[in-house]
C-alpha positions as a Markdown table, in Angstrom:
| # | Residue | x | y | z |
|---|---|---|---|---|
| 1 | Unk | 19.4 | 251.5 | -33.4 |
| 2 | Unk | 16.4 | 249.6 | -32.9 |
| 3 | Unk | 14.4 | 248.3 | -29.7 |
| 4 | Unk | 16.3 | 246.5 | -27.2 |
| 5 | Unk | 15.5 | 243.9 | -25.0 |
| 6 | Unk | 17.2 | 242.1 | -21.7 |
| 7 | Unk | 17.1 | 238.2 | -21.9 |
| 8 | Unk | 17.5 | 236.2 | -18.8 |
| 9 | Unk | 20.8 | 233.8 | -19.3 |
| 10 | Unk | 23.0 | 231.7 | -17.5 |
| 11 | Unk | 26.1 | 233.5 | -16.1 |
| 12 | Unk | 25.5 | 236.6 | -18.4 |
| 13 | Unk | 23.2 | 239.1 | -20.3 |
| 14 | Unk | 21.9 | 238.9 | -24.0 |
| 15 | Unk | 20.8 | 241.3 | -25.9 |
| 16 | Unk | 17.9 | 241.2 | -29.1 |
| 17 | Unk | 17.6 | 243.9 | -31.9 |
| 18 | Unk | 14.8 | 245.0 | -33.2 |
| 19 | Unk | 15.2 | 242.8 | -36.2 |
| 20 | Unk | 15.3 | 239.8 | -33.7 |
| 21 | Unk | 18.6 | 238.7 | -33.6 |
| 22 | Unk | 20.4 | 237.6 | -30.4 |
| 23 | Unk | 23.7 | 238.7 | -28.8 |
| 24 | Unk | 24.7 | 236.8 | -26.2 |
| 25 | Unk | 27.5 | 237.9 | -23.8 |
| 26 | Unk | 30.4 | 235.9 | -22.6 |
| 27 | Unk | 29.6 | 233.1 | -24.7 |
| 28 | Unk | 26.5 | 231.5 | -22.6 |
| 29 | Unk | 23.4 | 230.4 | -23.7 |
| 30 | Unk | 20.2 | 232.0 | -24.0 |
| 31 | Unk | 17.0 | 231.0 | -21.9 |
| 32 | Unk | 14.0 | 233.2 | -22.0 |
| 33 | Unk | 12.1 | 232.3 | -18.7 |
| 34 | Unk | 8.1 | 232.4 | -18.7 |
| 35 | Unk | 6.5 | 231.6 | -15.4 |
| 36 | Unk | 2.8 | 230.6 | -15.1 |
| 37 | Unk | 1.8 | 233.1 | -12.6 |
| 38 | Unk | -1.3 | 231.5 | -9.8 |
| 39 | Unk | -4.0 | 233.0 | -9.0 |
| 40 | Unk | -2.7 | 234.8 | -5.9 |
| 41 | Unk | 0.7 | 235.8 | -7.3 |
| 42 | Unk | -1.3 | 237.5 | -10.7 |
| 43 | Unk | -3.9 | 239.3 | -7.9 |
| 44 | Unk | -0.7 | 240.7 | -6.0 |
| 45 | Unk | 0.8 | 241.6 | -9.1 |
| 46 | Unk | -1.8 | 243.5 | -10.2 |
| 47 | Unk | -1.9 | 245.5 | -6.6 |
| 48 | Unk | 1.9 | 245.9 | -6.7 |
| 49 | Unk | 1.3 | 247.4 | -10.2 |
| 50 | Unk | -1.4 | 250.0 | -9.0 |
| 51 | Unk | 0.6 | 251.1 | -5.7 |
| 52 | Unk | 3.2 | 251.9 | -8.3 |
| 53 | Unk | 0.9 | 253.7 | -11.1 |
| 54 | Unk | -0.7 | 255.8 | -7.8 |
| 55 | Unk | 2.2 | 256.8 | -6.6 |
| 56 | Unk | 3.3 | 260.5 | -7.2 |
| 57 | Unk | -0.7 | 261.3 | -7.8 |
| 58 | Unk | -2.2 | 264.1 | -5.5 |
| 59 | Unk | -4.4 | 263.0 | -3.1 |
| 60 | Unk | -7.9 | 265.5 | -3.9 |
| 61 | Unk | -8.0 | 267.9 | -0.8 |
| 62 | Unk | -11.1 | 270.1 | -1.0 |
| 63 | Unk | -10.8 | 274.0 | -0.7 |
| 64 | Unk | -11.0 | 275.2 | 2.3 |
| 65 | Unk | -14.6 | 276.2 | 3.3 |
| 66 | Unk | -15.8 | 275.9 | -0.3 |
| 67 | Unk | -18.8 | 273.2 | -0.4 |
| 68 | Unk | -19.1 | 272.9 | -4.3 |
| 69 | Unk | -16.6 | 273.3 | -7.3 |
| 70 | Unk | -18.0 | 274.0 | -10.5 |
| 71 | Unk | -15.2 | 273.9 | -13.8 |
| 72 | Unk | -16.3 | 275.9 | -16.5 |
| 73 | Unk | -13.9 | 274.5 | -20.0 |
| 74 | Unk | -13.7 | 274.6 | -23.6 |
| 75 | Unk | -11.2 | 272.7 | -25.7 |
| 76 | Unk | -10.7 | 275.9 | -28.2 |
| 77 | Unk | -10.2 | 279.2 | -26.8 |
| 78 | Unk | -12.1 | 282.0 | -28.3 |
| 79 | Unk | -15.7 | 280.4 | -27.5 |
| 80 | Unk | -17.0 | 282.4 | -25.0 |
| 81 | Unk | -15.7 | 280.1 | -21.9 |
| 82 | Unk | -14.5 | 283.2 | -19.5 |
| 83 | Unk | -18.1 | 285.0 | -20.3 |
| 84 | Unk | -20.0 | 282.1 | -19.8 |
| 85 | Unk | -18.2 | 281.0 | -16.5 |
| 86 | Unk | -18.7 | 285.0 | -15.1 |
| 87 | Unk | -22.4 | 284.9 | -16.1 |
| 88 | Unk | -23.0 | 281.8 | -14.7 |
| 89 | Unk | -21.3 | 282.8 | -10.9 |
| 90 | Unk | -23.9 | 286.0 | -11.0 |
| 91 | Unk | -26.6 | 283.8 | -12.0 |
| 92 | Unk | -26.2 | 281.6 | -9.3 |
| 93 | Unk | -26.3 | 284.8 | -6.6 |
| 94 | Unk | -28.9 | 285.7 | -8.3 |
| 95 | Unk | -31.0 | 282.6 | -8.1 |
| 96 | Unk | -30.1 | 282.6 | -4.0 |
| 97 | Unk | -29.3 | 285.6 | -2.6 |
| 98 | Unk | -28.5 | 283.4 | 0.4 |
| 99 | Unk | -25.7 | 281.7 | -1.5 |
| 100 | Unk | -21.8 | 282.5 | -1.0 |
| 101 | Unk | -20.3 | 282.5 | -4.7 |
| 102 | Unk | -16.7 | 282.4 | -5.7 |
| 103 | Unk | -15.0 | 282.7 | -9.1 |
| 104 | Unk | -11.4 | 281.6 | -9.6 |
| 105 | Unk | -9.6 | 282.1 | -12.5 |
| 106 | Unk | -6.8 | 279.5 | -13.2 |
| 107 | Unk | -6.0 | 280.4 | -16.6 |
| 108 | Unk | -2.6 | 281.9 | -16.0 |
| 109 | Unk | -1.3 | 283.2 | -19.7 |
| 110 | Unk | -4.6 | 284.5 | -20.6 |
| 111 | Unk | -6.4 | 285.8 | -17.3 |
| 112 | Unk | -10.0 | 287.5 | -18.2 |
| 113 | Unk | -12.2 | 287.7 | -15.5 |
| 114 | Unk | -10.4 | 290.8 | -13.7 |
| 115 | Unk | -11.8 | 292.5 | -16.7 |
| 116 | Unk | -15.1 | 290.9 | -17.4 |
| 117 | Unk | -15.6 | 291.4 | -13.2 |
| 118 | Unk | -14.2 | 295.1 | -13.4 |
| 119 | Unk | -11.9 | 294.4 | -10.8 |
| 120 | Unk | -8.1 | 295.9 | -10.5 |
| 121 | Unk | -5.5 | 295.7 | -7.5 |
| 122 | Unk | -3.4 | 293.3 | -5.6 |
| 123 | Unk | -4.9 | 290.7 | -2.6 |
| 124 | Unk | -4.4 | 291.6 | 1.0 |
| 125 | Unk | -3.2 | 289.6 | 3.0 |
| 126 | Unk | -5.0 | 287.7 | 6.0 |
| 127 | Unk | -2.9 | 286.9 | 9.6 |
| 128 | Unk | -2.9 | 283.7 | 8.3 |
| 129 | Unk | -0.8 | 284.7 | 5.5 |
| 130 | Unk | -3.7 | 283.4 | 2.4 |
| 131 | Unk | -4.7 | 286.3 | -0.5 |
| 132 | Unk | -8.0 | 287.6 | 0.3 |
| 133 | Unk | -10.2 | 287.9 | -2.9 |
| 134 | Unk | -11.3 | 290.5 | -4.8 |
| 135 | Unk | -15.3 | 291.5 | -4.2 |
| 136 | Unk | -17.6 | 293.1 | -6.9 |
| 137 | Unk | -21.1 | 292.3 | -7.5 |
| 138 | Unk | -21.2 | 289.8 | -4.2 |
| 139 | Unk | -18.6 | 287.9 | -6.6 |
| 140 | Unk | -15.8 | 286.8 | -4.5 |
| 141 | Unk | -12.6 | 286.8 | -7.1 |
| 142 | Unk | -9.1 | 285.7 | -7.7 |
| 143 | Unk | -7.1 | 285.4 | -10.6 |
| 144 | Unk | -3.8 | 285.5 | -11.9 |
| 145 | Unk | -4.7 | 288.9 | -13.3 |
| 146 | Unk | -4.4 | 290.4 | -10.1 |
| 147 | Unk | -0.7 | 289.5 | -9.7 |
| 148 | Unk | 0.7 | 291.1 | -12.4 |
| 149 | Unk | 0.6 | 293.9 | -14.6 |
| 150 | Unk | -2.3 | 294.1 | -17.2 |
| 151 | Unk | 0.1 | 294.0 | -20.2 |
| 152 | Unk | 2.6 | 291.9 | -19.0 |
| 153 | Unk | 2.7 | 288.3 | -20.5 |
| 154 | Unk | 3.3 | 285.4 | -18.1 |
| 155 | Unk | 6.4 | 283.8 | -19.8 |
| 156 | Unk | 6.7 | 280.9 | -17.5 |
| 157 | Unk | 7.8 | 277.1 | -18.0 |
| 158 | Unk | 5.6 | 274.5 | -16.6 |
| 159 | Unk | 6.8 | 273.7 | -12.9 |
| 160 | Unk | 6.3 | 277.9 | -12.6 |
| 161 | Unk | 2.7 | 277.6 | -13.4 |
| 162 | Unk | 1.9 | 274.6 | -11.0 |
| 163 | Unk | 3.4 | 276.5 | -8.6 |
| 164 | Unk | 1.1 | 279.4 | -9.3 |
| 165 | Unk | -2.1 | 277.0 | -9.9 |
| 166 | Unk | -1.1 | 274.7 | -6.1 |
| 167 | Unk | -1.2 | 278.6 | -4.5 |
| 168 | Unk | -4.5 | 279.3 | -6.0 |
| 169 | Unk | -6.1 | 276.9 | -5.4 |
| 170 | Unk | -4.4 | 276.1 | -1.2 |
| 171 | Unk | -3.3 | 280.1 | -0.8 |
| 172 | Unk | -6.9 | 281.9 | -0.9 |
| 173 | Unk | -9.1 | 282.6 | 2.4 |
| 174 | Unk | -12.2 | 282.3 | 0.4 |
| 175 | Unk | -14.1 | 282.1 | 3.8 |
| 176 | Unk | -17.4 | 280.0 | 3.4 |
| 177 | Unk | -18.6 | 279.4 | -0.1 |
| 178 | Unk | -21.3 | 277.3 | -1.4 |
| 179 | Unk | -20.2 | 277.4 | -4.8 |
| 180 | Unk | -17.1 | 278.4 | -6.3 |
| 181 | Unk | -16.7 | 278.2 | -10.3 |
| 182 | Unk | -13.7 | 278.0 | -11.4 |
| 183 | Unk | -12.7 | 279.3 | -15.4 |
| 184 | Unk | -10.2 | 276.6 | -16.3 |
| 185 | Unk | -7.9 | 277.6 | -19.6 |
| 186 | Unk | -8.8 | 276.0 | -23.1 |
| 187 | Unk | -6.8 | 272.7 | -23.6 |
| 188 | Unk | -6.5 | 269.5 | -21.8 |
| 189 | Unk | -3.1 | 270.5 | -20.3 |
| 190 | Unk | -0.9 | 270.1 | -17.0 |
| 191 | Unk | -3.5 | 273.1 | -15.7 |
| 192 | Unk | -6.9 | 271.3 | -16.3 |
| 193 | Unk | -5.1 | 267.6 | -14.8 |
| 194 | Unk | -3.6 | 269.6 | -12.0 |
| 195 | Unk | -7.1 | 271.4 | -10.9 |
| 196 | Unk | -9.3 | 268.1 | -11.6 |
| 197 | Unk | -7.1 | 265.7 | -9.8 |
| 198 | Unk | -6.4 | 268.0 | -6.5 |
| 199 | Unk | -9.4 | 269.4 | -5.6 |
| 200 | Unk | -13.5 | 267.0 | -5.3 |
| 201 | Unk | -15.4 | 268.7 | -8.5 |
| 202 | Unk | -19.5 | 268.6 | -8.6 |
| 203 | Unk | -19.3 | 268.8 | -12.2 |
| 204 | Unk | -17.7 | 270.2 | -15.6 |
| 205 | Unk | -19.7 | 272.4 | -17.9 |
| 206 | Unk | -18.1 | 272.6 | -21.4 |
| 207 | Unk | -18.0 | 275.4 | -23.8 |
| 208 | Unk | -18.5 | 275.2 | -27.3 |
| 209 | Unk | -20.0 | 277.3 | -30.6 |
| 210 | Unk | -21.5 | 274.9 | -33.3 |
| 211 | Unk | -18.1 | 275.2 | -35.5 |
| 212 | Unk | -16.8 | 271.7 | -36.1 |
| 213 | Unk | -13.4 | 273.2 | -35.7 |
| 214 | Unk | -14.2 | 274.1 | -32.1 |
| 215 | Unk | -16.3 | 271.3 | -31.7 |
| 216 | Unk | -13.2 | 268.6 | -32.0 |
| 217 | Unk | -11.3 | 269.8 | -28.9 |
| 218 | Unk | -14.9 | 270.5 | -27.0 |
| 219 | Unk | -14.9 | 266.6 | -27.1 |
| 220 | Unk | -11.8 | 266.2 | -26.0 |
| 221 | Unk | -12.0 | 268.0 | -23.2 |
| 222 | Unk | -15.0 | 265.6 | -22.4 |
| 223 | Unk | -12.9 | 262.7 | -22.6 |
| 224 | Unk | -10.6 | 264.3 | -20.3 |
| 225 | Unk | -12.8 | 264.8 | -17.5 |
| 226 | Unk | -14.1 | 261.4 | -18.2 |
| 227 | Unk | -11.0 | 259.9 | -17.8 |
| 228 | Unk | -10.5 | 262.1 | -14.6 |
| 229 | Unk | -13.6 | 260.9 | -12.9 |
| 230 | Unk | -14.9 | 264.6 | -12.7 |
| 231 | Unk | -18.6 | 264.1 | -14.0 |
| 232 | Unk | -19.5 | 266.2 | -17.0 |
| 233 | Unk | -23.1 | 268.3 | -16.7 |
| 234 | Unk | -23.4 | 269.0 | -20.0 |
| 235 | Unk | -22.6 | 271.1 | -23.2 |
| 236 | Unk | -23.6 | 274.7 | -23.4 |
| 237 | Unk | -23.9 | 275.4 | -26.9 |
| 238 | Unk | -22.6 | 279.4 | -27.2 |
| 239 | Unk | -22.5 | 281.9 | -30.4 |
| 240 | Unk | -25.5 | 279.5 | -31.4 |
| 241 | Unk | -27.5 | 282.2 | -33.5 |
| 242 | Unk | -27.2 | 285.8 | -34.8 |
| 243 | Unk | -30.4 | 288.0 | -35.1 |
| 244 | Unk | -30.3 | 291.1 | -37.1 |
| 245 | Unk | -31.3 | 293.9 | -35.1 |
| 246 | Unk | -32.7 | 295.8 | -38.0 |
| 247 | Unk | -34.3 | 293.1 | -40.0 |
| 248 | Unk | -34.5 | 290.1 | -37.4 |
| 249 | Unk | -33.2 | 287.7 | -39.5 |
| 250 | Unk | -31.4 | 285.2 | -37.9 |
| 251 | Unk | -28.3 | 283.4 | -39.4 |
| 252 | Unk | -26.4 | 280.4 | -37.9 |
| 253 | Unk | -22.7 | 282.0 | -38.0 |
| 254 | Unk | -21.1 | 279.4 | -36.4 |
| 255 | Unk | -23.4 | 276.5 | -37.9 |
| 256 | Unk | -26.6 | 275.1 | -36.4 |
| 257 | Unk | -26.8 | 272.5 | -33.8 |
| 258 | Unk | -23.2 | 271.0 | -33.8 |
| 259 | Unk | -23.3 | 271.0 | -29.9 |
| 260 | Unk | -26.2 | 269.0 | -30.0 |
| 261 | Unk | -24.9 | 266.2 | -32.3 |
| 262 | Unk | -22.0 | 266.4 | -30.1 |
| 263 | Unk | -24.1 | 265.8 | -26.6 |
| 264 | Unk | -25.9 | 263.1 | -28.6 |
| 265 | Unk | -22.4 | 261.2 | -29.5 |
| 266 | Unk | -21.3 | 261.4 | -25.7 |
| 267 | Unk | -24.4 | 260.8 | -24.5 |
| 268 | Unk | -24.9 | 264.6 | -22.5 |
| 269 | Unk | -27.2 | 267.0 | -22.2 |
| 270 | Unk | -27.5 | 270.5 | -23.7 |
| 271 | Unk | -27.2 | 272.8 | -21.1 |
| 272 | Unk | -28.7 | 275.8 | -23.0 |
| 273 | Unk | -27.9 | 277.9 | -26.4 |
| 274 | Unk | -26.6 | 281.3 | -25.9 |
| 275 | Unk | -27.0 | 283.3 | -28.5 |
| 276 | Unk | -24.3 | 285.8 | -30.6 |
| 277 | Unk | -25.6 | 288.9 | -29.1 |
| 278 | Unk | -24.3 | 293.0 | -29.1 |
| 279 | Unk | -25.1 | 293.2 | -25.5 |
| 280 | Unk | -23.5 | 290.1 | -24.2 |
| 281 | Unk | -20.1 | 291.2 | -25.3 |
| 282 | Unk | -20.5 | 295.2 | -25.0 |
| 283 | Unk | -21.1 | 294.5 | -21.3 |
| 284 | Unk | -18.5 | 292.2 | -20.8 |
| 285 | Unk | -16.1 | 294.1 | -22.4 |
| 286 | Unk | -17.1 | 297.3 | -20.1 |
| 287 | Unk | -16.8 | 294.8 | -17.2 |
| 288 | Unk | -20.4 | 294.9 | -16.1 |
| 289 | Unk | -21.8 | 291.7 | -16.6 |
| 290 | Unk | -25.3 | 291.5 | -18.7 |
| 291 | Unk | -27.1 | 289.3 | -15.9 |
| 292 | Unk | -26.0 | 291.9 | -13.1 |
| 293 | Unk | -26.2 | 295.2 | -15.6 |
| 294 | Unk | -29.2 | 294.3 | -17.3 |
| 295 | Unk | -31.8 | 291.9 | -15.9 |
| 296 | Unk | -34.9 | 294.2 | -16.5 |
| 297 | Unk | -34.2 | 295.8 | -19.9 |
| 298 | Unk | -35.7 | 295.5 | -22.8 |
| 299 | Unk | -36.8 | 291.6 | -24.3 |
| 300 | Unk | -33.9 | 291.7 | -26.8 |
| 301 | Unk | -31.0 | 292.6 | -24.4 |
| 302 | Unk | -33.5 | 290.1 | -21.4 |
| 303 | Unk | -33.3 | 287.0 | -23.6 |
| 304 | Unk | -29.6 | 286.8 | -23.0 |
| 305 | Unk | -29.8 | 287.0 | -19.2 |
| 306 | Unk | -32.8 | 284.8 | -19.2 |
| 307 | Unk | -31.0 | 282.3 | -21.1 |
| 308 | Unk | -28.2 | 282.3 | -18.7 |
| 309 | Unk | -30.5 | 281.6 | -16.1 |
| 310 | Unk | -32.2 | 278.4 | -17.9 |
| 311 | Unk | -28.3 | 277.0 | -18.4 |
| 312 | Unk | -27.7 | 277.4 | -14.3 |
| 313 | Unk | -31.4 | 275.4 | -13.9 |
| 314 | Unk | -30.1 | 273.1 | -16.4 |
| 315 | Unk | -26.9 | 272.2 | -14.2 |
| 316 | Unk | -28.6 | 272.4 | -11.1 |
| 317 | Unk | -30.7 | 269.6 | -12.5 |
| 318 | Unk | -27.7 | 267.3 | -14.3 |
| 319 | Unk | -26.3 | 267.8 | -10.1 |
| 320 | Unk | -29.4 | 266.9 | -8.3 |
| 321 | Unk | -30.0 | 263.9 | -10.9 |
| 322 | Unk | -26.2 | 262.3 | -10.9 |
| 323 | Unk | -26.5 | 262.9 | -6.8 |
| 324 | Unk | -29.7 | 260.8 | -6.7 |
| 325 | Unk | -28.3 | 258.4 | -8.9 |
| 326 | Unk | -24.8 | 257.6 | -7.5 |
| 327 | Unk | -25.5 | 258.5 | -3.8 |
| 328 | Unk | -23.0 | 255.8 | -2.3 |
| 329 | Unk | -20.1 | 257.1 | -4.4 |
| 330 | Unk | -17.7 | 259.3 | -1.9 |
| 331 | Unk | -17.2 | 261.6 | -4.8 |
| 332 | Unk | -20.3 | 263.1 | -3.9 |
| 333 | Unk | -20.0 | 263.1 | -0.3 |
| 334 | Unk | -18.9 | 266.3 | -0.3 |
| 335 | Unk | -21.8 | 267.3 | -2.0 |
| 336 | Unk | -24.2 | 266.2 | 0.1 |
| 337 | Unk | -22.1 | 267.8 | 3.2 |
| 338 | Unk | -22.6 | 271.2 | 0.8 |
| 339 | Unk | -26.0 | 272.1 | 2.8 |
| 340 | Unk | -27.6 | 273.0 | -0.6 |
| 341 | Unk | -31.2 | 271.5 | -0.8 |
| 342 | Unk | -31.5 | 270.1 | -4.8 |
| 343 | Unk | -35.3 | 269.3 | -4.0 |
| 344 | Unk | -35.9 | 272.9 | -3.6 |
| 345 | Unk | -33.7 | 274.2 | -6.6 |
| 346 | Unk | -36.0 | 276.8 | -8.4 |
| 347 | Unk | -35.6 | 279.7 | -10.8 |
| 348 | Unk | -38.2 | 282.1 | -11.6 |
| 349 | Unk | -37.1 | 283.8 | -15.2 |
């Protein structure tokens, strides 16, 4: 059929093809009409046209007593995003025991951390009628996980899974938190636009082993927050090395330093390099955590933990450096209402 286009005429309607050809109706002739727009008609033209684009986009609404939101992505699953976001909420109790730290799990057809956090049951419910969340490890909880049975799949269309992302994120009484990470799914769907354009973010931390393959959709989930205006911390580079218990020779499974050519072409930081290690996934899978389980055991199963530890100083410091540099931007205001002191930040590992 071809495109089609309206043409102004006098008395009727004419229609062009896509090859260019004109049709008029009724028999009148055709007159396209161009009109040299003024200065004050193109700048209320271009405010008409963003009323329009903004309407229908949520207004961000932050989380009920929750001062900062940290996203934890990937663009592939697979990577080691759900370990990485669990370590990094027990790191940052660790680092503060004064701190109140919340982990939410918004990945709704693949929920992990009820697992990873050894954590089974359904919410209570408060007066107020909002879940309460699960507690293990001074981790405050939630997660799809905990709604439905362990080996049912969540076969849901779209509108069903806003629905279920809009009550996690409004329907919890997380009481006060200082930090809440939240374990986004891999992707740049409906579920990562939904989360990043309702809620004020500190910052996205994203997820990626030094395979090219997984390195392609690590950049663009990037982009995506980019585009979102939620500031990106940095890259964490995970799976980076294997070391041979018996032998200690170390081989590059996933490729070397492919995260780090990646921060260099979007101009981020590298966050840390976690390395391909037994302990990290045995204690995952037994859903003990290796920075709660094992934070004084031997140096090979330590180095993990430790390394955990210098990725959470790393995005402490990407936080206190993009608050000093854009203090007058209300997308931090929040953050400077969080009561954290980033002059103080420390961490003794």
């Amino acid at each position: 059929m071809g495109c089609w286009q309206r043409l102004l005429t006098f008395g009727a309607v004419s229609l062009r093809v896509g090859g260019g050809a004109s049709v008029p109706l009724g028999g009148s002739r055709v007159l396209v009409c161009r009109r040299q727009l003024s200065g004050a008609d193109s700048e209320t033209l271009k405010q008409r046209r963003a009323q329009i684009m903004s309407r229908g986009l949520p207004k961000q609404k932050p989380i009920e007593g929750v001062k900062q939101v940290i996203v934890v992505a990937s663009g592939k699953g697979g990577v080691g995003k759900s370990t990485t976001a669990v370590n990094l909420a027990l790191a940052l109790a660790a680092n503060d025991s004064s701190k109140a730290v919340g982990l939410l799990d918004v990945d709704v057809y693949g929920p992990s951390i009820p697992k990873m956090m050894n954590l089974k049951g359904n919410p209570e419910l408060s007066q107020s009628n909002l879940m309460r969340p699960l507690l293990n490890y001074g981790i405050a909880c939630m997660s799809m996980g905990f709604l439905v049975e362990e080996t049912a799949p969540v076969v849901w269309r779209g509108l069903m899974v806003m629905s279920a992302i809009e009550k996690l994120l409004r329907q919890v009484d997380w009481g006060q938190l200082d930090y809440l990470v939240v374990d986004m799914p891999p992707g740049t769907g409906d579920v990562q636009l939904s989360v990043s354009q309702n809620i004020p973010i500190s910052g996205a931390v994203i997820v990626s082993t030094p395979q090219d393959i997984a390195l392609m959709d690590a950049r663009k989930g990037a982009e995506m927050f980019r585009k979102v205006h939620v500031p990106v911390l940095g890259l964490v580079q995970n799976m980076s090395v294997f070391q041979c218990p018996k032998c200690k020779h170390r081989t590059h499974i996933f490729g070397a330093d492919g995260a780090r050519r990646l921060a260099r072409t979007l101009d981020l930081d590298v966050l840390g390099d976690i390395p391909l290690h037994l302990n990290i996934r045995e204690t995952s899978d037994t859903g003990q955590p290796i920075v709660f389980s094992q934070p004084e055991s031997d140096e090979q199963v330590k180095k993990p933990m430790r390394r955990s530890l210098l990725v959470l100083d790393a995005i402490l410091r990407e936080m206190k450096k993009m608050l000093s540099e854009d203090k007058a931007n209300s997308r931090y205001q929040f953050v400077r209402r969080g009561g954290y002191n980033f002059s103080t930040a420390r961490l003794d590992c």
